[in-house]
DRENMARMI-589526 format. One record per residue: z negated, x, y of N, C-alpha, C in turn. Coordinates in nm, 3 decimals. Layout:
@n_up=Z; n_east=X; n_north=Y; ca_up=Z; ca_east=X; ca_north=Y; c_up=Z; c_east=X; c_north=Y
...
END
This chain:
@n_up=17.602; n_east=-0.891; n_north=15.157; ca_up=17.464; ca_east=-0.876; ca_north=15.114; c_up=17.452; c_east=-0.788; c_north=14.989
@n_up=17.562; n_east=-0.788; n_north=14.904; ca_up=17.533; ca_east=-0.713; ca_north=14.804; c_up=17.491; c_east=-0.527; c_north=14.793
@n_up=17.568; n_east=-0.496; n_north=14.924; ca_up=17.557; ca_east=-0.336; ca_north=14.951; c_up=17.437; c_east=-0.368; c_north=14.995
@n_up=17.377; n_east=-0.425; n_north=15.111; ca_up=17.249; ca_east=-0.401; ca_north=15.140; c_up=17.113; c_east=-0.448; c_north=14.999
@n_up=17.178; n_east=-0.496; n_north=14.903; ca_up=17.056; ca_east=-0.543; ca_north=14.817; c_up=17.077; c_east=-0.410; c_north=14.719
@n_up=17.182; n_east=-0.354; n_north=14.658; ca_up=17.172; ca_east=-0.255; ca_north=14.598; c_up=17.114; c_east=-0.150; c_north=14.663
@n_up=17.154; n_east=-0.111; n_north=14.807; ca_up=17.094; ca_east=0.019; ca_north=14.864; c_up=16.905; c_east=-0.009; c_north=14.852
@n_up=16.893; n_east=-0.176; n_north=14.886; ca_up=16.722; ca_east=-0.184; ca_north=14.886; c_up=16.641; c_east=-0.181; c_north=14.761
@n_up=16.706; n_east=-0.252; n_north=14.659; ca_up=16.631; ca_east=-0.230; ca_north=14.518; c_up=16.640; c_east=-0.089; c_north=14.479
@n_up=16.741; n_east=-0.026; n_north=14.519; ca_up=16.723; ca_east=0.143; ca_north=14.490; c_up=16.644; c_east=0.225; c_north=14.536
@n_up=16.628; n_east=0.238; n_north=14.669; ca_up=16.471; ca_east=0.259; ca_north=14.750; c_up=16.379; c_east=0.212; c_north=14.725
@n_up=16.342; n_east=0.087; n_north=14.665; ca_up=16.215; ca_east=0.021; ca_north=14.645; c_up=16.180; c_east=0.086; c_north=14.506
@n_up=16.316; n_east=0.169; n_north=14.419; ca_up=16.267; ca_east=0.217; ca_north=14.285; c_up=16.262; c_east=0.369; c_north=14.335
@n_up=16.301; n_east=0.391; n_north=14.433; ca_up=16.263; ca_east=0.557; ca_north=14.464; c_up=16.359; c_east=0.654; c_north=14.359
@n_up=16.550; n_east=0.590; n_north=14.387; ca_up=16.636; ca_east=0.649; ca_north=14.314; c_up=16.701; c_east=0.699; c_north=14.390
@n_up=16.765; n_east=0.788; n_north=14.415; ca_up=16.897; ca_east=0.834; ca_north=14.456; c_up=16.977; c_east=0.761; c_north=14.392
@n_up=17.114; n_east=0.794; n_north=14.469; ca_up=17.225; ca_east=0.719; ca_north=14.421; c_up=17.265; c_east=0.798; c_north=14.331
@n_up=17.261; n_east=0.944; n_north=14.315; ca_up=17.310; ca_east=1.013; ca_north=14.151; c_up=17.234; c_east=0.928; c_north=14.088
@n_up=17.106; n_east=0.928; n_north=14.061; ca_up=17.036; ca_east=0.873; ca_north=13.945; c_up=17.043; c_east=0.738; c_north=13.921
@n_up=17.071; n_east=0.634; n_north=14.043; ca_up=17.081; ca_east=0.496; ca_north=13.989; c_up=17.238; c_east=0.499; c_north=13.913
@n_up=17.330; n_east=0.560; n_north=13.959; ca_up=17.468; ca_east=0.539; ca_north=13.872; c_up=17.491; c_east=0.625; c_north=13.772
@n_up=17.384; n_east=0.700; n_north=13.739; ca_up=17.350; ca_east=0.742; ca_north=13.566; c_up=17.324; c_east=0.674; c_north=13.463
@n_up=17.181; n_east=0.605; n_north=13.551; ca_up=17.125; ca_east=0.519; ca_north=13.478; c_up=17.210; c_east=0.389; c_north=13.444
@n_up=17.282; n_east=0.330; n_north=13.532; ca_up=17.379; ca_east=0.225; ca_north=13.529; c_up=17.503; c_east=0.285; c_north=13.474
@n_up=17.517; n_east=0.376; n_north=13.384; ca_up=17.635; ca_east=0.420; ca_north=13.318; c_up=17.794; c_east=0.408; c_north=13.437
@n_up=17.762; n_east=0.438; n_north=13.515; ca_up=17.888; ca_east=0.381; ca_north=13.656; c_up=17.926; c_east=0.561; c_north=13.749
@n_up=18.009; n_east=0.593; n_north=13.794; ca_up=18.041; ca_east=0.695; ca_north=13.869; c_up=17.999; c_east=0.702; c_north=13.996
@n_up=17.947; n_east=0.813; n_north=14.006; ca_up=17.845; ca_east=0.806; ca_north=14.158; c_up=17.951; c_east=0.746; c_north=14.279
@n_up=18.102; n_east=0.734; n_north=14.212; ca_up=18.191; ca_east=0.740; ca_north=14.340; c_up=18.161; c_east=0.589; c_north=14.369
@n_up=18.150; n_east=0.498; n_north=14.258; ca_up=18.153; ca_east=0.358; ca_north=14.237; c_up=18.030; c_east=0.305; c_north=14.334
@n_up=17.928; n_east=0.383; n_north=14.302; ca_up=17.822; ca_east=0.317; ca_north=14.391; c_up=17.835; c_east=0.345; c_north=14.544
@n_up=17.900; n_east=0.433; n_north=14.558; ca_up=17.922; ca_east=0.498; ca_north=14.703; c_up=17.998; c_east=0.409; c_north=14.754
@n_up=18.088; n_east=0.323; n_north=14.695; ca_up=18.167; ca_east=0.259; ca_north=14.720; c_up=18.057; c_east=0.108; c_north=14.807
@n_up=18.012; n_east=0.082; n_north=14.672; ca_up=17.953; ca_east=-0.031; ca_north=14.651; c_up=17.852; c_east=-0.070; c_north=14.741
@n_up=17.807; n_east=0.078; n_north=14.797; ca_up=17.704; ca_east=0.047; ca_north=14.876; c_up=17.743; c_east=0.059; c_north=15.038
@n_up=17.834; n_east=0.107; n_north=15.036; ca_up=17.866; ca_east=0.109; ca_north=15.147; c_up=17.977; c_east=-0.061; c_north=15.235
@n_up=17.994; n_east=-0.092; n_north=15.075; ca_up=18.068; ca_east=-0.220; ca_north=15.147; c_up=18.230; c_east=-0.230; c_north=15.134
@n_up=18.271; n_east=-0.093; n_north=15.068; ca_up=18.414; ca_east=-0.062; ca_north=15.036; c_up=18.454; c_east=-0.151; c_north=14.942
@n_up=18.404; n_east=-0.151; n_north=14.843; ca_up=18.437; ca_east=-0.210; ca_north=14.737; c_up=18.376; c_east=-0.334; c_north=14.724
@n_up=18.454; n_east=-0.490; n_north=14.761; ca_up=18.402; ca_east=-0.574; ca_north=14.782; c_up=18.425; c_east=-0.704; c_north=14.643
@n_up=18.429; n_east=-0.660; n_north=14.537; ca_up=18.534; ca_east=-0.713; ca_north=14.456; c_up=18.460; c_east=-0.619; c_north=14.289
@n_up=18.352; n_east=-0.598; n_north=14.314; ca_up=18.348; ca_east=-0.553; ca_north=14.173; c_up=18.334; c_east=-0.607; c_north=14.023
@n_up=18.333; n_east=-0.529; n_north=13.941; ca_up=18.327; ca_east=-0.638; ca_north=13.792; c_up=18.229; c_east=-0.698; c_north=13.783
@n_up=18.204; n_east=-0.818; n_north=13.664; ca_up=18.061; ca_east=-0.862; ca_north=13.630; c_up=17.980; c_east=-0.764; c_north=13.556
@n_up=18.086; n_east=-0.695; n_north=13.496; ca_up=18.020; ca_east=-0.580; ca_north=13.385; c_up=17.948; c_east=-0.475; c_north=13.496
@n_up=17.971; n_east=-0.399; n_north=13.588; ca_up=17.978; ca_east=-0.289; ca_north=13.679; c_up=17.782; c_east=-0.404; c_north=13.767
@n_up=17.829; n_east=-0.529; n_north=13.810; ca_up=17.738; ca_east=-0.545; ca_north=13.860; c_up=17.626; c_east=-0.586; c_north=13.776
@n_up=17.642; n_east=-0.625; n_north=13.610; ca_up=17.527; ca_east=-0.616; ca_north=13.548; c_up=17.485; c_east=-0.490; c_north=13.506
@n_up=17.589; n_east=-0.384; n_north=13.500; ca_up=17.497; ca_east=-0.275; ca_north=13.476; c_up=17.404; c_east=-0.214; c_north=13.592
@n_up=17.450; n_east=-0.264; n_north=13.697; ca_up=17.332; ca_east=-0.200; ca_north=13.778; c_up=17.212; c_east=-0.303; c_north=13.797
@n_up=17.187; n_east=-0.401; n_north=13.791; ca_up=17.102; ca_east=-0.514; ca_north=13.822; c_up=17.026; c_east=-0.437; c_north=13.665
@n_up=17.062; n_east=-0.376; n_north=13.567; ca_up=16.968; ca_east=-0.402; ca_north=13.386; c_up=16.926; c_east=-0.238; c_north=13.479
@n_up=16.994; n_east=-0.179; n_north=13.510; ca_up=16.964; ca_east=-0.004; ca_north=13.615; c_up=16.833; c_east=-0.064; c_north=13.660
@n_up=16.821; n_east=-0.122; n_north=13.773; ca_up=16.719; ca_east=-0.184; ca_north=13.855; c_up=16.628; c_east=-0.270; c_north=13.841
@n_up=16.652; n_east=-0.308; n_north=13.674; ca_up=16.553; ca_east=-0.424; ca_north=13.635; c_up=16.528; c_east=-0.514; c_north=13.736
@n_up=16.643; n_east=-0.580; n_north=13.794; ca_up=16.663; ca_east=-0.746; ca_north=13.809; c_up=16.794; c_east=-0.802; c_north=13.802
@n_up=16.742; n_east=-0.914; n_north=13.786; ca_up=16.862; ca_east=-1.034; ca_north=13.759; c_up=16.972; c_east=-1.022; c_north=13.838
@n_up=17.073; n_east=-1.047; n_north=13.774; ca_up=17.213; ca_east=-1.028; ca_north=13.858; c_up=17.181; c_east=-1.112; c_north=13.995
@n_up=17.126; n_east=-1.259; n_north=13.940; ca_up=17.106; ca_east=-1.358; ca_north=14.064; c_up=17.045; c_east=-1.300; c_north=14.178
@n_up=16.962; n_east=-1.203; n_north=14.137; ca_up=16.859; ca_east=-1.133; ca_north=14.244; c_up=16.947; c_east=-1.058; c_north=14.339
@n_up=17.034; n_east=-0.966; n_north=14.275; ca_up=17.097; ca_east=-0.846; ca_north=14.294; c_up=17.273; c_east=-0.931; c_north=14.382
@n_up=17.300; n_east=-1.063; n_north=14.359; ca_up=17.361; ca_east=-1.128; ca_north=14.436; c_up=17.303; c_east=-1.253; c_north=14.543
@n_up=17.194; n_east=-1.221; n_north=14.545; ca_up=17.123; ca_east=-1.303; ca_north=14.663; c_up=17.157; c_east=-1.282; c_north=14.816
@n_up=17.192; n_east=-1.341; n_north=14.892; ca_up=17.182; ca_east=-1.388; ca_north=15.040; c_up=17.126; c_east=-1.313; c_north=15.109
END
């Protein structure tokens, strides 16, 4: 769920993935990763910077 909640809060903010992993201080490779489901195992740091990126709660951004 987490690739599909990052790819949706990013569309719902009308970001590309360059610009959400700017804004989330993270490497465009990281989100490519992330969103695709590769990387299943990321930090707490890596996933709060994108949830403070997207203005919501980590809880949100790890929801079901």
């Amino acid at each position: 769920m987490l690739a599909e909640n990052i790819k949706k809060f990013r569309k719902q903010r009308k970001l590309s993935q360059e610009d959400l992993a700017q804004k989330a201080g993270i490497t465009y490779s990281t989100l490519i990763k992330l969103e695709s489901g590769v990387n299943k195992n990321p930090t707490v740091k890596t996933l709060q910077q994108i949830a403070t990126a997207l203005d919501v709660s980590l809880d949100e951004l790890m929801q079901e």
